[in-house]
C-alpha positions as a Markdown table, in Angstrom:
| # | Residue | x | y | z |
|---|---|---|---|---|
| 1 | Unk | 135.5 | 80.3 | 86.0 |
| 2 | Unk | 137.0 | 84.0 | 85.1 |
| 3 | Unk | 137.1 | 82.4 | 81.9 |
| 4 | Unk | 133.4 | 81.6 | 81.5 |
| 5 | Unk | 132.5 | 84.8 | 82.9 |
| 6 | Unk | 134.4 | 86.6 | 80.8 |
| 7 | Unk | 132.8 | 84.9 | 77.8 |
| 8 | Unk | 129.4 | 85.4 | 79.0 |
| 9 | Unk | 130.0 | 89.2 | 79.6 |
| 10 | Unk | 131.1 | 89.3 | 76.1 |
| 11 | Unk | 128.0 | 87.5 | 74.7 |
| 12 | Unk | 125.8 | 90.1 | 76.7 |
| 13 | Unk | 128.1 | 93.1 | 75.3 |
| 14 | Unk | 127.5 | 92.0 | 71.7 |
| 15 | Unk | 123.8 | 91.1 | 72.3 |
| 16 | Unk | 123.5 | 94.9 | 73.4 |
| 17 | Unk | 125.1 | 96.2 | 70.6 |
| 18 | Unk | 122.9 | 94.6 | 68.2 |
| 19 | Unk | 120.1 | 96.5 | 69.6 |
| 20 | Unk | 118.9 | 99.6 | 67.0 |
| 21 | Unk | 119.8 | 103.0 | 69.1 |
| 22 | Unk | 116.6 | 105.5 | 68.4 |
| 23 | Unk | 117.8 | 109.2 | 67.2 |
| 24 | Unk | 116.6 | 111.7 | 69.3 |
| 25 | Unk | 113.1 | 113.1 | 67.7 |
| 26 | Unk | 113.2 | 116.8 | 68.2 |
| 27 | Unk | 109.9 | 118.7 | 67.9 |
| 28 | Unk | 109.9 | 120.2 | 64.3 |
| 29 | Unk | 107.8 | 123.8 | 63.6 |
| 30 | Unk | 104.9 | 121.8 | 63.5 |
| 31 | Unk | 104.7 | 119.7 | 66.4 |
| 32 | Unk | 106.4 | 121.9 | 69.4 |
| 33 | Unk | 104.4 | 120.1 | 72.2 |
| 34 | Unk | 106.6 | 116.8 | 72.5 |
| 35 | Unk | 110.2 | 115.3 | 72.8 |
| 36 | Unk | 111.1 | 111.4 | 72.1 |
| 37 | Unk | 114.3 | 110.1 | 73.0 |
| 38 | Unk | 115.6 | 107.3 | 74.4 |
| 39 | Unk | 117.2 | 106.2 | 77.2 |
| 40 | Unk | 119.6 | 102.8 | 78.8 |
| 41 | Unk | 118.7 | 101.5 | 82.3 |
| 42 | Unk | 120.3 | 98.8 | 84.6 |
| 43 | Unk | 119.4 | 97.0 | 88.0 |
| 44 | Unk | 121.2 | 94.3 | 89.9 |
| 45 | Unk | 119.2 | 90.9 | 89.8 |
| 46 | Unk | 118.2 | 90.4 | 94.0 |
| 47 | Unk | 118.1 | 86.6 | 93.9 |
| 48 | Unk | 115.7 | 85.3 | 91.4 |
| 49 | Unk | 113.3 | 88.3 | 91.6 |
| 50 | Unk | 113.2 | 89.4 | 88.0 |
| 51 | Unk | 110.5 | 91.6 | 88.3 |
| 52 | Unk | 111.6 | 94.0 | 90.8 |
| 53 | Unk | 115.1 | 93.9 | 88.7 |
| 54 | Unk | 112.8 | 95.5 | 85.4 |
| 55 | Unk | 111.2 | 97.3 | 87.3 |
| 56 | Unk | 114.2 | 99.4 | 88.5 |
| 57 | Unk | 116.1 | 99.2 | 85.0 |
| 58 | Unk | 112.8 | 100.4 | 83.8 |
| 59 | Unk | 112.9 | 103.4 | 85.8 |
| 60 | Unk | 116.5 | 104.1 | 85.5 |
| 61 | Unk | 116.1 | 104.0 | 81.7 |
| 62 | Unk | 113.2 | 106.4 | 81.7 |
| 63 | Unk | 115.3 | 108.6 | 83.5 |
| 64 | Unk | 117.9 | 108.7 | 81.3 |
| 65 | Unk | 115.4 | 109.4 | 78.4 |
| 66 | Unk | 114.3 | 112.0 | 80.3 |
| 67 | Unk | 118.1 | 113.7 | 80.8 |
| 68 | Unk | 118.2 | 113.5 | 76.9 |
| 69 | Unk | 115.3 | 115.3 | 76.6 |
| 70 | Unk | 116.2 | 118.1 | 79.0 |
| 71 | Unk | 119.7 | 118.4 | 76.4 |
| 72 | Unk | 117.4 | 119.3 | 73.7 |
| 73 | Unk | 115.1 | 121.2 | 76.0 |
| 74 | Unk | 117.1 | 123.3 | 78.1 |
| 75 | Unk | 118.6 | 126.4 | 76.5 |
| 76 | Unk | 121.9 | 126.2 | 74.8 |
| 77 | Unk | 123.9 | 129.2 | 76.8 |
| 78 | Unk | 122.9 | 127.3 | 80.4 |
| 79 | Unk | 125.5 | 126.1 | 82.1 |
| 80 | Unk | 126.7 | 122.1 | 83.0 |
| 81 | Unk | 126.0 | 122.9 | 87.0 |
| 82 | Unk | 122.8 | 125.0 | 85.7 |
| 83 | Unk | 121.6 | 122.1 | 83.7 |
| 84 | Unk | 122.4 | 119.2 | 86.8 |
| 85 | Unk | 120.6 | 122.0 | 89.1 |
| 86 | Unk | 117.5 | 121.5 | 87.4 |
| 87 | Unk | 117.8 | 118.0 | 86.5 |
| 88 | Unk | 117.9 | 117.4 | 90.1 |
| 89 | Unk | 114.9 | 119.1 | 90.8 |
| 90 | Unk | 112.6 | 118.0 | 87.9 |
| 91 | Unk | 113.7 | 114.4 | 88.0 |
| 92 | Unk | 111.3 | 113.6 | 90.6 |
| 93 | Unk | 108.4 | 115.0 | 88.6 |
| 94 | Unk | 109.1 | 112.6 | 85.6 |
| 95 | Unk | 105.8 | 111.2 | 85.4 |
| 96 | Unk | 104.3 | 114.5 | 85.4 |
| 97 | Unk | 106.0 | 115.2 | 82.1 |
| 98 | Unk | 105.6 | 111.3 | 80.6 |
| 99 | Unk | 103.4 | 110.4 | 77.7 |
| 100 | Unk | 104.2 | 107.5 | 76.9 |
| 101 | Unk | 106.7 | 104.8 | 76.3 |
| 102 | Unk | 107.8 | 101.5 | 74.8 |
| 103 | Unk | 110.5 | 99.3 | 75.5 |
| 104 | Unk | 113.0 | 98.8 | 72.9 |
| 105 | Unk | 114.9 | 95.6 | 74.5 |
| 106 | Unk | 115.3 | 94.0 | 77.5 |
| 107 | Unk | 117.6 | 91.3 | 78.8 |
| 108 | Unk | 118.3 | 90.0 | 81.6 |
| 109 | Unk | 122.2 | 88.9 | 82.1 |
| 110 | Unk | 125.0 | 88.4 | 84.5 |
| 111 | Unk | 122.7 | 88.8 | 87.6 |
| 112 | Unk | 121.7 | 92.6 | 85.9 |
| 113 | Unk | 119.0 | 93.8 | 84.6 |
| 114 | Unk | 119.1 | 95.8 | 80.7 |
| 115 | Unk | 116.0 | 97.7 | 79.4 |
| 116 | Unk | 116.1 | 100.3 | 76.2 |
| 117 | Unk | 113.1 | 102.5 | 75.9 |
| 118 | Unk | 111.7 | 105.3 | 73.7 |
| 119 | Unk | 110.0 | 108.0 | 75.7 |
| 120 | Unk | 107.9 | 111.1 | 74.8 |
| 121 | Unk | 107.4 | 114.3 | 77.2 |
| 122 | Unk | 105.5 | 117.0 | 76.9 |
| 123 | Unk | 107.3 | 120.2 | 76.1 |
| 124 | Unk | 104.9 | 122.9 | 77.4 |
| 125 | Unk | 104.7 | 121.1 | 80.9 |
| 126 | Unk | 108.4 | 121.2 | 81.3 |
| 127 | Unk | 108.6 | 124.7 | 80.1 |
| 128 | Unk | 106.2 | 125.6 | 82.9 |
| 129 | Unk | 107.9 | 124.2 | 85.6 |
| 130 | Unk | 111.2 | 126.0 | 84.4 |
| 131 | Unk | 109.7 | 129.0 | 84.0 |
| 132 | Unk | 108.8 | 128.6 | 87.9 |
| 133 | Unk | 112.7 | 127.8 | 88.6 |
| 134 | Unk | 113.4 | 131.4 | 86.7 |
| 135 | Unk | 114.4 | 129.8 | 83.3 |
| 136 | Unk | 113.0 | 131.7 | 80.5 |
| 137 | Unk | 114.5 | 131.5 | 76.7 |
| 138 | Unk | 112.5 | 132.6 | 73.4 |
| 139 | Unk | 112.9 | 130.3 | 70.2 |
| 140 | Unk | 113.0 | 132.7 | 67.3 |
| 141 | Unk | 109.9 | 133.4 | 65.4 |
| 142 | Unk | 107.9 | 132.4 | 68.6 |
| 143 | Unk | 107.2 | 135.5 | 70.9 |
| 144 | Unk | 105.0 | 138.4 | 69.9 |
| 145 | Unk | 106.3 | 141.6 | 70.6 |
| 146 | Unk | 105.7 | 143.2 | 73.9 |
| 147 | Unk | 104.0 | 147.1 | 73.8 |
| 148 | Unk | 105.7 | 149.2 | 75.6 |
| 149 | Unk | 105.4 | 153.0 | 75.7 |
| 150 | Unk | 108.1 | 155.6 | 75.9 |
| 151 | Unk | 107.6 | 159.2 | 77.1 |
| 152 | Unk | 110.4 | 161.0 | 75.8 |
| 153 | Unk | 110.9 | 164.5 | 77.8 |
| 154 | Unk | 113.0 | 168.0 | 76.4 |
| 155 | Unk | 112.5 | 167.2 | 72.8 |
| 156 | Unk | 112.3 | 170.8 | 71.8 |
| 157 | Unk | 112.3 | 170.8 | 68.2 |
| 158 | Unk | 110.8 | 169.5 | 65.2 |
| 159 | Unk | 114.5 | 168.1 | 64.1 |
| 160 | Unk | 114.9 | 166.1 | 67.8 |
| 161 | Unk | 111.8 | 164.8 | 67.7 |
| 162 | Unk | 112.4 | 163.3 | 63.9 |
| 163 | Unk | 115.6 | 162.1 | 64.8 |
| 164 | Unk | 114.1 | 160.6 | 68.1 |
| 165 | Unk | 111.4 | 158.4 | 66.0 |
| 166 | Unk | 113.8 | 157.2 | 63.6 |
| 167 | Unk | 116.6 | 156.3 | 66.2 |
| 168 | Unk | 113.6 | 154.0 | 68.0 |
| 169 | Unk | 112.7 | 152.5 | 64.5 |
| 170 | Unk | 116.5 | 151.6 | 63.8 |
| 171 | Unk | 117.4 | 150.7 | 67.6 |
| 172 | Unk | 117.7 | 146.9 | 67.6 |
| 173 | Unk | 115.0 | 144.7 | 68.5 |
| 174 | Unk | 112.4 | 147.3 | 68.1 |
| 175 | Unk | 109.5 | 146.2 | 65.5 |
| 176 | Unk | 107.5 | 149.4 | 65.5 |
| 177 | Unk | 107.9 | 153.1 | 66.6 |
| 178 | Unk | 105.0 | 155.4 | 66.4 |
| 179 | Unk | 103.9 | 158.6 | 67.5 |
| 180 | Unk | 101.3 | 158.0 | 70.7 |
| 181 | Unk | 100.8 | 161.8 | 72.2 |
| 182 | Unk | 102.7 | 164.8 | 72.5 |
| 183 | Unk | 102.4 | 167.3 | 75.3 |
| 184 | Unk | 104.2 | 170.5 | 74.5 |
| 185 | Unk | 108.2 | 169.6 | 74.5 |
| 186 | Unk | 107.4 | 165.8 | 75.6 |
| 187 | Unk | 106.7 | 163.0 | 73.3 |
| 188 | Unk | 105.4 | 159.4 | 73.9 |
| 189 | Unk | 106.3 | 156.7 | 71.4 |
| 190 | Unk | 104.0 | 153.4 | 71.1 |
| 191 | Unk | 106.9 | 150.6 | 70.5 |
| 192 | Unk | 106.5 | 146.8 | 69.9 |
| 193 | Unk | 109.4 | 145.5 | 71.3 |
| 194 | Unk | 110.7 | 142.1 | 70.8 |
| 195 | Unk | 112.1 | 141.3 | 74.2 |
| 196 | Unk | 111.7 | 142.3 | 77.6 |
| 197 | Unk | 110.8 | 145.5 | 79.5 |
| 198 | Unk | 114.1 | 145.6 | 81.7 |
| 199 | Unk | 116.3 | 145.1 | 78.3 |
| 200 | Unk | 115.1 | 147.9 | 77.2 |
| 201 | Unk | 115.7 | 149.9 | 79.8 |
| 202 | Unk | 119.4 | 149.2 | 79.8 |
| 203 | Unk | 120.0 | 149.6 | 75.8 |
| 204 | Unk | 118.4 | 153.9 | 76.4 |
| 205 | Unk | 120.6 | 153.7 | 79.8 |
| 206 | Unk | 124.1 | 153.1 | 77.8 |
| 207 | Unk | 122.6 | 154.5 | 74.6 |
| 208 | Unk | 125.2 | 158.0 | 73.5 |
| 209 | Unk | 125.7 | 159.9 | 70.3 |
| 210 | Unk | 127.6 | 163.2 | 69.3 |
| 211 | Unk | 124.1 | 165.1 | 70.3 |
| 212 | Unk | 122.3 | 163.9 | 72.7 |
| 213 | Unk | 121.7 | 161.0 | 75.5 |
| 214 | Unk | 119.1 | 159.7 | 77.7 |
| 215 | Unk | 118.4 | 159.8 | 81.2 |
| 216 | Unk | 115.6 | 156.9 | 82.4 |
| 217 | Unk | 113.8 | 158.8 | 84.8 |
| 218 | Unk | 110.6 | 156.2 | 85.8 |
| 219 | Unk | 109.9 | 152.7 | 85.2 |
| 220 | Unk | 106.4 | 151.6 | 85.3 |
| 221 | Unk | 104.6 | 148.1 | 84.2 |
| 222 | Unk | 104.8 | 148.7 | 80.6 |
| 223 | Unk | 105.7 | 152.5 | 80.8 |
| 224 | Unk | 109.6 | 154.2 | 80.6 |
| 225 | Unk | 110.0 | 158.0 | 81.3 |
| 226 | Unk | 113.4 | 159.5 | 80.3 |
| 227 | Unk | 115.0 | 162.5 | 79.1 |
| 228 | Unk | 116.1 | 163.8 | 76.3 |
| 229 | Unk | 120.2 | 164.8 | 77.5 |
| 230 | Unk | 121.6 | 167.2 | 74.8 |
| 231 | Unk | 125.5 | 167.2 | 74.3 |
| 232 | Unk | 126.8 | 170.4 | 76.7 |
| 233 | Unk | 123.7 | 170.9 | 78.2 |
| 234 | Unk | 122.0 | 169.7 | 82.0 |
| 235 | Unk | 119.2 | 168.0 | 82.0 |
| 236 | Unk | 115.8 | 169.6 | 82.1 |
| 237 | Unk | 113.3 | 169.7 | 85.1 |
| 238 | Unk | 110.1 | 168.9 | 85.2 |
């Protein structure tokens, strides 16, 4: 009997292996809206019910279609626990994010259940339910840059205030720097900035050179008041 059984499982083992495994189709520049993968499902046989059997192997593969989708998803730097964290919560909304499907193979075998499947979900409806969990990420070339304005305070000189447009124009992530107003011995610069308010912040918070510093004074919606800290000397009032 261990003998027949063993046979048998080997049948079903070579059966499965002559099955075709679909790649994983990742959305190209063109098509950003869609994921395909596939995915493997099991369910115990209950008797002779079939049908509830595919059913469950169904599910189970569409589920792990959907885990291979969230790989190519989910952004590179996140961490294993991160990634089960929010596998765990989106996993019940699968249907949410399902477009379609086609099964691949199934076979039923040794009292279990086998069903391959190709799956497509929608990218921009998974995106939006991360972004509610507080996962953000940028793919390059796809955000436009953010306005943001910068009133620059104790530039009092025509040499600071050169060397103050041209250190925003070479400061990383900046796009554009340009002249907005200027009120006496305080400036405000126009930027288009590439990444986030807060980030910004920080890179004129830890920014130093052999002259002069910054100090961020006010942050506003899209607004950053700081002064202009010269080497030696306090910070001016205002």
């Amino acid at each position: 009997m261990k003998k027949r059984y063993a046979v048998d499982l080997l049948v079903v083992l070579l059966l499965l292996a002559t099955v075709p495994v679909p790649p994983v189709h990742c959305a190209s520049e063109h098509d950003r809206e869609r994921v395909t993968t596939d995915g493997e499902g099991e369910a115990e046989i209950q008797g002779q019910d079939l049908s509830l059997a595919r059913g469950e192997a169904l599910e189970d593969a569409l589920q792990k279609a959907f885990e291979n989708a969230l790989v190519e998803i989910l952004p590179l730097d996140l961490s294993l626990t991160g990634r089960q964290d929010i596998l765990d919560q989106l996993a019940t909304r699968l249907r949410r994010y399902l477009l379609q499907y086609r099964v691949l193979s199934e076979l039923p075998a040794l009292q279990v259940f086998f069903v391959n499947v190709e799956a497509t979900f929608s990218v921009p409806l998974i995106r939006e339910d991360l972004v509610s969990l507080g996962i953000a990420w940028e793919e390059e070339g796809t955000r436009d840059p953010m306005e943001l304005f910068v009133r620059v305070k104790g530039v009092s000189s025509v040499r600071l205030y050169q060397e103050l447009v041209q250190l925003f124009r070479k400061m990383a992530n900046v796009k554009e720097a340009t002249p907005y107003e200027v009120f006496g011995a305080a400036v405000v610069l126009r930027l288009e900035y590439e990444r986030g308010l807060e980030d910004l912040v920080e890179a004129l918070s830890n920014w130093r050179s052999d002259e002069f510093s910054f100090r961020v004074e006010q942050v506003n919606d899209r607004e950053i008041s700081i002064s202009l800290v010269t080497m030696g000397e306090q910070p001016m009032d205002w």
